[in-house]
PDB file of N, CA, C and O in Angstrom:
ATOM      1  N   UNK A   1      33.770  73.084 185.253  1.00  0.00           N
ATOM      2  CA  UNK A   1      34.743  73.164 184.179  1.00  0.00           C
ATOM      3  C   UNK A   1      34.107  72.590 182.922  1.00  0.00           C
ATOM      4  O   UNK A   1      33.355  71.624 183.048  1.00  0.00           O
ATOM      5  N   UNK A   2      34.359  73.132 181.651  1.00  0.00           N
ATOM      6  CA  UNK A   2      33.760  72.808 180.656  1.00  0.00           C
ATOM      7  C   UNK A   2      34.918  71.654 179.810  1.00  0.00           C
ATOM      8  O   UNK A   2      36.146  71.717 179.760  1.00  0.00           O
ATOM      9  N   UNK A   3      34.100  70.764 179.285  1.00  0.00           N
ATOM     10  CA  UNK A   3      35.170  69.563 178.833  1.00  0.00           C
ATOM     11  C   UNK A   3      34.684  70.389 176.969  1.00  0.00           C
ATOM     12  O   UNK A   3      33.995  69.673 176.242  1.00  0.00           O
ATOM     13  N   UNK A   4      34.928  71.202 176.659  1.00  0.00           N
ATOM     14  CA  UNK A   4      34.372  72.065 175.093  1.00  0.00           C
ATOM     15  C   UNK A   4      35.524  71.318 174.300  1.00  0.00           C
ATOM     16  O   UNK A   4      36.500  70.774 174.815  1.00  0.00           O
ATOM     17  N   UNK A   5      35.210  71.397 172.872  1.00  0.00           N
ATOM     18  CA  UNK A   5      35.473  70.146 171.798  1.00  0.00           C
ATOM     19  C   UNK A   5      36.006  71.342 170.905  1.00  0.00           C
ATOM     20  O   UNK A   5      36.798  70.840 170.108  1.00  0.00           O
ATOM     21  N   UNK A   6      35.916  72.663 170.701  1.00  0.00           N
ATOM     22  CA  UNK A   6      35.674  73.365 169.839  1.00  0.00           C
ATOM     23  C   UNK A   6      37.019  73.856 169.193  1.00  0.00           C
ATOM     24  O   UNK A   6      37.939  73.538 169.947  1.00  0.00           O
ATOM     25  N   UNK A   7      37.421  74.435 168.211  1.00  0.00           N
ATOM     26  CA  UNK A   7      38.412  75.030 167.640  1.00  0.00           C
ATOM     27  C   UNK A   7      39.110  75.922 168.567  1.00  0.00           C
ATOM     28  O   UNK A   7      40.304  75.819 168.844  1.00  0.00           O
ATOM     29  N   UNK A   8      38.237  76.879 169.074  1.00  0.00           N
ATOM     30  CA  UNK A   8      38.994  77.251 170.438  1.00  0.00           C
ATOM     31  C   UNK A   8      39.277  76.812 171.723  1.00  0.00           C
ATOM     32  O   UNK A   8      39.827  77.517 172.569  1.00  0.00           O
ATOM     33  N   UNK A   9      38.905  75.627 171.897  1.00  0.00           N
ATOM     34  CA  UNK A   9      39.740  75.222 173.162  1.00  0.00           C
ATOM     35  C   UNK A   9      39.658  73.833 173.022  1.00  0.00           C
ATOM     36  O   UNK A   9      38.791  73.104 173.503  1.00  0.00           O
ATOM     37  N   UNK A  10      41.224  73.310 171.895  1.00  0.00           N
ATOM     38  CA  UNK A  10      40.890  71.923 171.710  1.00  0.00           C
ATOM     39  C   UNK A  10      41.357  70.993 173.012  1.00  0.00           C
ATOM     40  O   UNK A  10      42.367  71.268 173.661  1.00  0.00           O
ATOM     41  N   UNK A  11      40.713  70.147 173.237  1.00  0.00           N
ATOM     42  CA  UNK A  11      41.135  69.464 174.428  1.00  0.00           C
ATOM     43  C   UNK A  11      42.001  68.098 174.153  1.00  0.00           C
ATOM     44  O   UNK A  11      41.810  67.345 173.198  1.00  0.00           O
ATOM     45  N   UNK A  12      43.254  67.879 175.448  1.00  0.00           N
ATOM     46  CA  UNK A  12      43.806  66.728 175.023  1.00  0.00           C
ATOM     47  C   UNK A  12      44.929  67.241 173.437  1.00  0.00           C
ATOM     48  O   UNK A  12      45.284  66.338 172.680  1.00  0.00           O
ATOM     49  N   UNK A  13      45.269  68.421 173.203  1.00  0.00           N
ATOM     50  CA  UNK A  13      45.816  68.977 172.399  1.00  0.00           C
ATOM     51  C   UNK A  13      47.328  69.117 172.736  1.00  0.00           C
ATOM     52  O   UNK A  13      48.199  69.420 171.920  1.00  0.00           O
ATOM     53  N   UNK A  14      47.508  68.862 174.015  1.00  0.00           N
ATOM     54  CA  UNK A  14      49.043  69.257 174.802  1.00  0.00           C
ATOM     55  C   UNK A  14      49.054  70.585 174.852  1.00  0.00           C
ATOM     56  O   UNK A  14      49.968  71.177 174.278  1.00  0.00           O
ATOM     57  N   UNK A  15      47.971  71.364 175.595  1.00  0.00           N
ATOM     58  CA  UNK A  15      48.166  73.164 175.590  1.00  0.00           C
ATOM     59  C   UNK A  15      49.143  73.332 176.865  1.00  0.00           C
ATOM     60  O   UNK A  15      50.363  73.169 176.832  1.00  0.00           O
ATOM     61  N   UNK A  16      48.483  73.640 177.841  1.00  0.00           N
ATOM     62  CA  UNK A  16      49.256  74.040 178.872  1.00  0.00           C
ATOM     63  C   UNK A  16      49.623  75.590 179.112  1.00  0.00           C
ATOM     64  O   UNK A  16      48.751  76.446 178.960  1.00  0.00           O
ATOM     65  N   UNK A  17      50.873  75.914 179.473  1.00  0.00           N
ATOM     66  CA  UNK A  17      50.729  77.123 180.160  1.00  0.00           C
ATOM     67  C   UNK A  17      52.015  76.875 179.241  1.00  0.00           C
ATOM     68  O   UNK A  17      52.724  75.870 179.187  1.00  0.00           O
ATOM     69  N   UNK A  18      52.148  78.507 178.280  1.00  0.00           N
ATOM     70  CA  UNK A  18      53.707  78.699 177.870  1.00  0.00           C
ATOM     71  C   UNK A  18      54.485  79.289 179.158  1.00  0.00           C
ATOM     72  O   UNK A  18      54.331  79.658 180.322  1.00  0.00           O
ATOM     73  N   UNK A  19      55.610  79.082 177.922  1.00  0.00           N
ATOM     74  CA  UNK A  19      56.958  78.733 178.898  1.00  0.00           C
ATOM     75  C   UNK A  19      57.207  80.599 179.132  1.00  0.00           C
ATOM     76  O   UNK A  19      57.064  81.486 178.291  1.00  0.00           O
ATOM     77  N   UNK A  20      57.540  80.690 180.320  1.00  0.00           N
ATOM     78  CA  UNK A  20      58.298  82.327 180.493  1.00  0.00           C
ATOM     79  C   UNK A  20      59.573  82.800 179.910  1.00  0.00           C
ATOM     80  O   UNK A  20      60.724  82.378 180.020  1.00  0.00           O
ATOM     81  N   UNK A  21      58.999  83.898 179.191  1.00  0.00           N
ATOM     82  CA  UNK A  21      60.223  84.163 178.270  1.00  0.00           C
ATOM     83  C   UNK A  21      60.844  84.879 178.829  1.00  0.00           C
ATOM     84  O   UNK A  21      60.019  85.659 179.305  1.00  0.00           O
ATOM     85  N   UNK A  22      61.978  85.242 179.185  1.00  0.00           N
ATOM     86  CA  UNK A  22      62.753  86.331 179.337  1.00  0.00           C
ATOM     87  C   UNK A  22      62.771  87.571 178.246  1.00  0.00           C
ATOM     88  O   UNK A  22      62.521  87.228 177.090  1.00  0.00           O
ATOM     89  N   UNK A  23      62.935  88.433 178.386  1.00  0.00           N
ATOM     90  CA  UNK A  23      63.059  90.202 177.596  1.00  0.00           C
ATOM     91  C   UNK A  23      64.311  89.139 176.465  1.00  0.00           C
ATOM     92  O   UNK A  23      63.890  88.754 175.374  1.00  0.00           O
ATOM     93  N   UNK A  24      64.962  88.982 176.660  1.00  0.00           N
ATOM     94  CA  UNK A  24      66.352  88.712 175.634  1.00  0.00           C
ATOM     95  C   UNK A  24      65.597  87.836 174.142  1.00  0.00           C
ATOM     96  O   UNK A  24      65.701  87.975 172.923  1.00  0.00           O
ATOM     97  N   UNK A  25      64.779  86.854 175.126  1.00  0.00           N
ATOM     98  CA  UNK A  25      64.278  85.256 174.653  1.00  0.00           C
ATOM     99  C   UNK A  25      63.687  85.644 173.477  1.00  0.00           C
ATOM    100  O   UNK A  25      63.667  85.299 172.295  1.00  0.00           O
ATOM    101  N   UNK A  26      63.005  86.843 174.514  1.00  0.00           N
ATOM    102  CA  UNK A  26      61.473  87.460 173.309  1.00  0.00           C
ATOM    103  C   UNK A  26      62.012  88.154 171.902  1.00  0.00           C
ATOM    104  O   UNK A  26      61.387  87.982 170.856  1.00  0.00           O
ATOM    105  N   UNK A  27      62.979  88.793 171.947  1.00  0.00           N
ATOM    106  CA  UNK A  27      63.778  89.610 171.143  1.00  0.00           C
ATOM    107  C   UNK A  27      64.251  88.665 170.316  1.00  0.00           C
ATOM    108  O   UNK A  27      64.371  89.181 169.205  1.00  0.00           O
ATOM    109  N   UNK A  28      64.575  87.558 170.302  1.00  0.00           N
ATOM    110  CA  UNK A  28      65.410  86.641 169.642  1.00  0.00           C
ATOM    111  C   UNK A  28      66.836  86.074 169.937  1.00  0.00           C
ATOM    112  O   UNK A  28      67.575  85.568 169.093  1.00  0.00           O
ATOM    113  N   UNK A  29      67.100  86.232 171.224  1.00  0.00           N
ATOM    114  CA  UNK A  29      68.707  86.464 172.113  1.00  0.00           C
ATOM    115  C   UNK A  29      68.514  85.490 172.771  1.00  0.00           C
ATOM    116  O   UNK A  29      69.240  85.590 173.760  1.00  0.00           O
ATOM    117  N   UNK A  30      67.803  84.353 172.816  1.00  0.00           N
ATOM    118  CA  UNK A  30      68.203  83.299 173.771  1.00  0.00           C
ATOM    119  C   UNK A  30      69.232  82.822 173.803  1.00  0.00           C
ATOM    120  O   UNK A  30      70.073  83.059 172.936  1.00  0.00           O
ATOM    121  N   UNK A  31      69.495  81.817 175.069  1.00  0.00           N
ATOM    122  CA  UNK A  31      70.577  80.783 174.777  1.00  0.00           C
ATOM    123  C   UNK A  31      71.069  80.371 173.551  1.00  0.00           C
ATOM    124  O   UNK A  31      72.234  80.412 173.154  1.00  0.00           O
ATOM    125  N   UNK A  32      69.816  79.864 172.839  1.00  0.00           N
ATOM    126  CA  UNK A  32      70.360  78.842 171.802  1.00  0.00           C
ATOM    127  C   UNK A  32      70.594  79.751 170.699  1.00  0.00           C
ATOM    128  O   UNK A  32      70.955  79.161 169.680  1.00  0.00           O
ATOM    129  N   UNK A  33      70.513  80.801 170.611  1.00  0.00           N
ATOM    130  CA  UNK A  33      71.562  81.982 169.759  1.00  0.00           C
ATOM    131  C   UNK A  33      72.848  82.210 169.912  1.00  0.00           C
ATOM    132  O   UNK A  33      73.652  82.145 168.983  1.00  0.00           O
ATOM    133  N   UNK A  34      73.279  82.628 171.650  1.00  0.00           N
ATOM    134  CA  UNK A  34      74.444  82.973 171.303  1.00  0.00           C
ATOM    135  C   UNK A  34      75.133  81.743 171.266  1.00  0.00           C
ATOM    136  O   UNK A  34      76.342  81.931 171.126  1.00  0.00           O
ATOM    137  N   UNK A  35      74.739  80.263 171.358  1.00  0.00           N
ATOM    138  CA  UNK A  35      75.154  79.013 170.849  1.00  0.00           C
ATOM    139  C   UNK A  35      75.666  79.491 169.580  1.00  0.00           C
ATOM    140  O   UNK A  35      76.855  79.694 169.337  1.00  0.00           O
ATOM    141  N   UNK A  36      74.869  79.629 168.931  1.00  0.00           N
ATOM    142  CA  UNK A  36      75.026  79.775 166.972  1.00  0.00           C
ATOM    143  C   UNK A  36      75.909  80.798 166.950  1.00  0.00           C
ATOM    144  O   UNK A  36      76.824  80.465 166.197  1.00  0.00           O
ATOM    145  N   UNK A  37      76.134  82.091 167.484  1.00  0.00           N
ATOM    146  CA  UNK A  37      77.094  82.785 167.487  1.00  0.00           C
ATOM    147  C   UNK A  37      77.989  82.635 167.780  1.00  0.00           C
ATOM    148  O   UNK A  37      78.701  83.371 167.096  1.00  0.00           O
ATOM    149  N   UNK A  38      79.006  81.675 168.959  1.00  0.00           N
ATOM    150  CA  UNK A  38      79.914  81.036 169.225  1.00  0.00           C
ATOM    151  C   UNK A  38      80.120  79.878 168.124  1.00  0.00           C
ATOM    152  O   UNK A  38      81.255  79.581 167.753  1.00  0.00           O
ATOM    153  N   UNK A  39      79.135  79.327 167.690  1.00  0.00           N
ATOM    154  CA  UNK A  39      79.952  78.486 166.210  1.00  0.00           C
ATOM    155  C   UNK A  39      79.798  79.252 164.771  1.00  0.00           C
ATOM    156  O   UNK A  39      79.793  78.771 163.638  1.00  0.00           O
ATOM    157  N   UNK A  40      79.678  80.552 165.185  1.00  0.00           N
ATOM    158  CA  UNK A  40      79.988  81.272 163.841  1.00  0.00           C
ATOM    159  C   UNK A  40      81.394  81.479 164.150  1.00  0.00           C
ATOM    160  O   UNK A  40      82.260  80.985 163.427  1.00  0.00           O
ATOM    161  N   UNK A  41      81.665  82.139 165.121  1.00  0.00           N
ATOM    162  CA  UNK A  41      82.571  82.722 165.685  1.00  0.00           C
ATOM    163  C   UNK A  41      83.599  81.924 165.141  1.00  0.00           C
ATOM    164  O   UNK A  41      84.427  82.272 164.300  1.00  0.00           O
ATOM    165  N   UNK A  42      83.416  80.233 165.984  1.00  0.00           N
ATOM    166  CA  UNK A  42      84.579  79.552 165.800  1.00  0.00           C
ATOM    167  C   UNK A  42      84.464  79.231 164.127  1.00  0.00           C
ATOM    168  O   UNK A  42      85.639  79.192 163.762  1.00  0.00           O
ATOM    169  N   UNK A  43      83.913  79.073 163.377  1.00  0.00           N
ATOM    170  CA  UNK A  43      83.857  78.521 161.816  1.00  0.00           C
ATOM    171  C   UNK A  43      84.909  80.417 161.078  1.00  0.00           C
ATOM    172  O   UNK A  43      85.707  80.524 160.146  1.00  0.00           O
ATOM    173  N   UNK A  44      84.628  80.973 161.572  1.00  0.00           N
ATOM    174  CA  UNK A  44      85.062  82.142 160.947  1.00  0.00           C
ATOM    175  C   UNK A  44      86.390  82.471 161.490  1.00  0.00           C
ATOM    176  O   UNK A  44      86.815  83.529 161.026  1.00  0.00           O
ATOM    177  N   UNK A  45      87.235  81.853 162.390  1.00  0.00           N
ATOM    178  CA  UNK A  45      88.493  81.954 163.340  1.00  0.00           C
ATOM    179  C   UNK A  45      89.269  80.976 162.499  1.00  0.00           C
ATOM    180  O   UNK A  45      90.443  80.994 162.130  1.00  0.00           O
ATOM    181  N   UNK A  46      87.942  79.812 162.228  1.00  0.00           N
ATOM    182  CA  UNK A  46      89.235  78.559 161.815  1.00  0.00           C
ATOM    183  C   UNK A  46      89.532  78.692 160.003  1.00  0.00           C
ATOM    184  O   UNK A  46      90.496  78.185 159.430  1.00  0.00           O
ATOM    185  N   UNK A  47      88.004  79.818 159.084  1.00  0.00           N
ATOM    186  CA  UNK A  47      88.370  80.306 157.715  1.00  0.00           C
ATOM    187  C   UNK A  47      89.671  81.519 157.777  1.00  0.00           C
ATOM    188  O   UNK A  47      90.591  81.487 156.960  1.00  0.00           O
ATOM    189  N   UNK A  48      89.576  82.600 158.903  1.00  0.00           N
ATOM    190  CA  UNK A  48      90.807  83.441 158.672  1.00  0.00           C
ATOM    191  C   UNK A  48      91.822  82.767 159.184  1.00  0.00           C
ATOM    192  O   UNK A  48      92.760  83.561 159.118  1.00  0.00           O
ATOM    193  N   UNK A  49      92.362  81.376 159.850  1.00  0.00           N
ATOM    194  CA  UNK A  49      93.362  81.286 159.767  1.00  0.00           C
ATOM    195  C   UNK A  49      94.262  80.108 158.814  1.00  0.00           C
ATOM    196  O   UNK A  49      95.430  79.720 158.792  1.00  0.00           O
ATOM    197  N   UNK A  50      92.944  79.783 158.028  1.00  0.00           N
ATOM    198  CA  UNK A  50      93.313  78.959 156.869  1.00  0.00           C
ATOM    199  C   UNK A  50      93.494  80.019 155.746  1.00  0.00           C
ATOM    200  O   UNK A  50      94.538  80.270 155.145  1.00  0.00           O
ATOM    201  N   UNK A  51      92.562  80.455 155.620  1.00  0.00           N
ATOM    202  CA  UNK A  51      93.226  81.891 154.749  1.00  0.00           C
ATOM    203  C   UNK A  51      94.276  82.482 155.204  1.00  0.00           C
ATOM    204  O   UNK A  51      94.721  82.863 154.121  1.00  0.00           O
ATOM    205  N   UNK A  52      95.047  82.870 155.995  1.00  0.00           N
ATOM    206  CA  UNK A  52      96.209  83.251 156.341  1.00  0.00           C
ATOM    207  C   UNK A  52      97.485  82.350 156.020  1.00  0.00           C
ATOM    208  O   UNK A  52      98.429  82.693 155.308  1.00  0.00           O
ATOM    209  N   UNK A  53      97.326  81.085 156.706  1.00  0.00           N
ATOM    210  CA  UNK A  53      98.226  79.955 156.353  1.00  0.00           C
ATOM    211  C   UNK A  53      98.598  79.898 154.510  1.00  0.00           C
ATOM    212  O   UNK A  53      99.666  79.845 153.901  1.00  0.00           O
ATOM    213  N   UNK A  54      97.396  79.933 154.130  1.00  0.00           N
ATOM    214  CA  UNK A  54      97.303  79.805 152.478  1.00  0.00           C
ATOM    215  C   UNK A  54      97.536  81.075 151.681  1.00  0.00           C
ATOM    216  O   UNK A  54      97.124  81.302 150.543  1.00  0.00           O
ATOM    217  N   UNK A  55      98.398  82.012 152.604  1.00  0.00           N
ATOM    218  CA  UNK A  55      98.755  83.617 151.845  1.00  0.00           C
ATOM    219  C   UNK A  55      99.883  83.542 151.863  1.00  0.00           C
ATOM    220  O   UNK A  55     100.670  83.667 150.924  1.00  0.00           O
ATOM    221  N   UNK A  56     100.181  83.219 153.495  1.00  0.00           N
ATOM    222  CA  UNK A  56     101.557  82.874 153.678  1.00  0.00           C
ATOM    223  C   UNK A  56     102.926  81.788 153.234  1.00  0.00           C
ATOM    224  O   UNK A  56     104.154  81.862 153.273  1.00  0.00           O
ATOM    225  N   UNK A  57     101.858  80.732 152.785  1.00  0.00           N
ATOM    226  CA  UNK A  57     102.730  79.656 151.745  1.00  0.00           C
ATOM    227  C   UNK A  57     102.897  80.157 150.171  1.00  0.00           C
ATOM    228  O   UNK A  57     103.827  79.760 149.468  1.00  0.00           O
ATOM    229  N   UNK A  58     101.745  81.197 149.648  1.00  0.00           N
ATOM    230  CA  UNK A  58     102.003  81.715 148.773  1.00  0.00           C
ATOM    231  C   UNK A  58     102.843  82.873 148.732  1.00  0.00           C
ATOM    232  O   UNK A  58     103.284  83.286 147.659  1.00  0.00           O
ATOM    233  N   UNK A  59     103.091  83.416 149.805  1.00  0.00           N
ATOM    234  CA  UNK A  59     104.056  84.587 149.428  1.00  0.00           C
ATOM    235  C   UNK A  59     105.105  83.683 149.542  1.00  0.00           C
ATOM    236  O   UNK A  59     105.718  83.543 148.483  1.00  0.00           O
ATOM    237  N   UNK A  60     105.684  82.749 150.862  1.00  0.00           N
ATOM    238  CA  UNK A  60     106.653  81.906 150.744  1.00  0.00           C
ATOM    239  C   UNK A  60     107.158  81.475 149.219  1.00  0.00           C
ATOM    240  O   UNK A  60     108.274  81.724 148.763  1.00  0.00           O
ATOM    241  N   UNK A  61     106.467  81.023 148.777  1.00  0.00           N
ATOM    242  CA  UNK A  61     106.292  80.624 147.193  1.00  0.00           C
ATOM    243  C   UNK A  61     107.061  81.794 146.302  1.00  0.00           C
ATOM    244  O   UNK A  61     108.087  81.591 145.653  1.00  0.00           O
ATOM    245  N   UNK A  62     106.438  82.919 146.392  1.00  0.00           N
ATOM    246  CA  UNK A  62     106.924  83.822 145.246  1.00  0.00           C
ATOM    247  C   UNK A  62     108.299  84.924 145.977  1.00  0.00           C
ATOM    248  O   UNK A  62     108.746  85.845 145.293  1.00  0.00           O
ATOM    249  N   UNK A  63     108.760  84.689 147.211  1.00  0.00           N
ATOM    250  CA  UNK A  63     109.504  85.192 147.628  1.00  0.00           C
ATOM    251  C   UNK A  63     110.824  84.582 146.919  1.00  0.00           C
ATOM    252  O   UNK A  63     111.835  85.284 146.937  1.00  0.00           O
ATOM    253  N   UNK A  64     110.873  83.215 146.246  1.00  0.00           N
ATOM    254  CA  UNK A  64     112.821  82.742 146.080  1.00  0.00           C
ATOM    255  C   UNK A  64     112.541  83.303 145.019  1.00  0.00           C
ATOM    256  O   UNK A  64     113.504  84.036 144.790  1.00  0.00           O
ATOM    257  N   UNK A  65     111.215  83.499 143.577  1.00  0.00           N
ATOM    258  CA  UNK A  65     111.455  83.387 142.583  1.00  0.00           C
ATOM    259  C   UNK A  65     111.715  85.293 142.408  1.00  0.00           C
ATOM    260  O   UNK A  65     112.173  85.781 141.375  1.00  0.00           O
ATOM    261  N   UNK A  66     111.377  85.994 143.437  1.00  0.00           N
ATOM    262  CA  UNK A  66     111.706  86.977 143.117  1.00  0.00           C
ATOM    263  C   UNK A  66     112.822  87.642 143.275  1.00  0.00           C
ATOM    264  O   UNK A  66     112.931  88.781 142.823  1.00  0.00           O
ATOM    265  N   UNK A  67     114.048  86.890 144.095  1.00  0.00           N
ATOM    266  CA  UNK A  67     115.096  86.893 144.551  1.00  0.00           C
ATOM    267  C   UNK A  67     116.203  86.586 143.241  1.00  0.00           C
ATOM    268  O   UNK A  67     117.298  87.125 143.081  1.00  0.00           O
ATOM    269  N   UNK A  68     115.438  85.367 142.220  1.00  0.00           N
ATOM    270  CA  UNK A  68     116.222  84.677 141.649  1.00  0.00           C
ATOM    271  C   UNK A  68     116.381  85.680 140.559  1.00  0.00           C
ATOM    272  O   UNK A  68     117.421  85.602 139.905  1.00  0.00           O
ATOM    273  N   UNK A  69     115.441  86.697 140.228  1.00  0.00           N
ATOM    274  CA  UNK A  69     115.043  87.490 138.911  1.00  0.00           C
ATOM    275  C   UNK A  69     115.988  88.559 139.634  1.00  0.00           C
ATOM    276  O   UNK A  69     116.583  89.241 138.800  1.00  0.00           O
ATOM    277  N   UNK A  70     116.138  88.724 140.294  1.00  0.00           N
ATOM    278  CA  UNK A  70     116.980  89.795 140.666  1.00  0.00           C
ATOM    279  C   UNK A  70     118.421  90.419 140.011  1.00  0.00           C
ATOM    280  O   UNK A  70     118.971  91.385 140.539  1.00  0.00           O
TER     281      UNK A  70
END
């Protein structure tokens, strides 16, 4: 076995053997994606229903005054 110093095979570098990717992994679909997609998910569930809440106090809002013009 050669103990070589060189740019190509630095030693004592932490090489090792990579990790096995799965077809998904390789693509960009790992685990720790559809992580990020489940907290898009939830960040975008909890903006449409604050936007909703905040349509609905505004129509609440303009519903007496349009009653009153009546």
């Amino acid at each position: 076995m050669t103990d070589s110093k060189n740019i190509n095979n630095p030693v004592g570098q932490g090489g090792g053997q990579r990790k096995k990717l799965s077809r998904a992994e390789r693509q960009n679909n790992g685990p720790h994606r559809n992580l990020d997609r489940q907290g898009a998910a939830d960040r975008k569930a909890e903006l449409v229903r604050k936007m909703r809440e905040k349509a609905q106090r505004a129509e609440g809002a303009e519903t007496p005054d349009a009653t009153e013009q009546d």
